[in-house]
C-alpha positions in Angstrom: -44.2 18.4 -4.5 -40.5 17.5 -4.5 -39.8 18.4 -7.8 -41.5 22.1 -6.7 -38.1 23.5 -6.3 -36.4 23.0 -9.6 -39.7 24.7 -11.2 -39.1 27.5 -9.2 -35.4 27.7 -9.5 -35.6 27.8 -13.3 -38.3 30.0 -13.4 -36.0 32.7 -11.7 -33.3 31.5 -14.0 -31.1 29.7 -11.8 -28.7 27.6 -13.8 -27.1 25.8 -10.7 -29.4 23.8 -7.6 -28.9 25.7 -4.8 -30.0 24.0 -1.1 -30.8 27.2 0.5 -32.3 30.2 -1.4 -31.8 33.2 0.8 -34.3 35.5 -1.3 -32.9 38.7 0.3 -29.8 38.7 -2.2 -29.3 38.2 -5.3 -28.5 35.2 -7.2 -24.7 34.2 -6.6 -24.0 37.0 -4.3 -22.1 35.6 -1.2 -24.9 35.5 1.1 -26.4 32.6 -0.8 -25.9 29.0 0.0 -24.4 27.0 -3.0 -24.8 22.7 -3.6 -22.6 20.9 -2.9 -24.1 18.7 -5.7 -21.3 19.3 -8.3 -18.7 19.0 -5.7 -19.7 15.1 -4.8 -20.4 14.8 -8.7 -17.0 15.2 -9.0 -15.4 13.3 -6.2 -18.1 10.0 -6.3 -18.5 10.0 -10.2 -15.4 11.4 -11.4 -13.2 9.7 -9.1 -14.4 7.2 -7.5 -14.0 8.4 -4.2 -16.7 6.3 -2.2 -15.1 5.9 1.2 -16.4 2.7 3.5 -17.5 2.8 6.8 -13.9 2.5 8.5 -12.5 5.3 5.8 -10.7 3.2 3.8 -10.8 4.7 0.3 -9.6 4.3 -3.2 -9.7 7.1 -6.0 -9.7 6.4 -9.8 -8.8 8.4 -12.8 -11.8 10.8 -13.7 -12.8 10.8 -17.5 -11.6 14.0 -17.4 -7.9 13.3 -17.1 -5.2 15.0 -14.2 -6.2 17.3 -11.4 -5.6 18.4 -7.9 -7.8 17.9 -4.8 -6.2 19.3 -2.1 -8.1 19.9 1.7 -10.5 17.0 1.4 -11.7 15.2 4.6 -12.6 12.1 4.7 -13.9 10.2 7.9 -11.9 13.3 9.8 -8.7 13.2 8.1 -6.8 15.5 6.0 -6.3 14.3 2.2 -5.0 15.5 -1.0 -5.7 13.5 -4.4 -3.5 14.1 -7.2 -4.6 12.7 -11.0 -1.4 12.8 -13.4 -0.1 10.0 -16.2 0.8 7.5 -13.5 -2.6 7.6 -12.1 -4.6 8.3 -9.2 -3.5 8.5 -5.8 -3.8 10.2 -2.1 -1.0 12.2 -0.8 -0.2 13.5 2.0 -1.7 17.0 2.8 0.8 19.9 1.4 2.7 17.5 -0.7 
């Protein structure tokens, strides 16, 4: 039964999970709620971004190399990650 969804997702040829299907629209039209799946894939897997209980976080460099995260919340508050040769880090928002 919980596995129900997937068969029908790639039985109408939907490459990406979706949460919601809203069947009254296409597939990707804007009407359509997306995962968020790839997004914590990213942030958990890639960098490491597993905040505690009191927010205090850490990121690591993804396998993937440098990158920009910029509007990320995390326990309420604003953050931005940057990835470059020096590493990961948090900055502040805008920086």
């Amino acid at each position: 039964v919980l596995t129900r969804w997937w068969q029908v997702q790639r039985d109408r040829g939907l490459l990406t999970p979706v949460e919601f299907l809203s069947p009254g629209y296409a597939p990707g039209a804007l009407l359509q709620g997306w995962s968020g799946m790839v997004v914590s894939a990213m942030l958990c897997g890639g960098l490491g971004l597993r905040p505690d209980l009191s927010g205090a976080a850490e990121v690591h460099t993804p396998p993937w190399g440098s990158g920009n995260w910029r509007h990320l919340r995390v326990h309420g508050q604003a953050r931005d990650v940057v990835v470059d040769d020096s590493g990961a880090r948090f900055v502040e928002p805008g920086e």
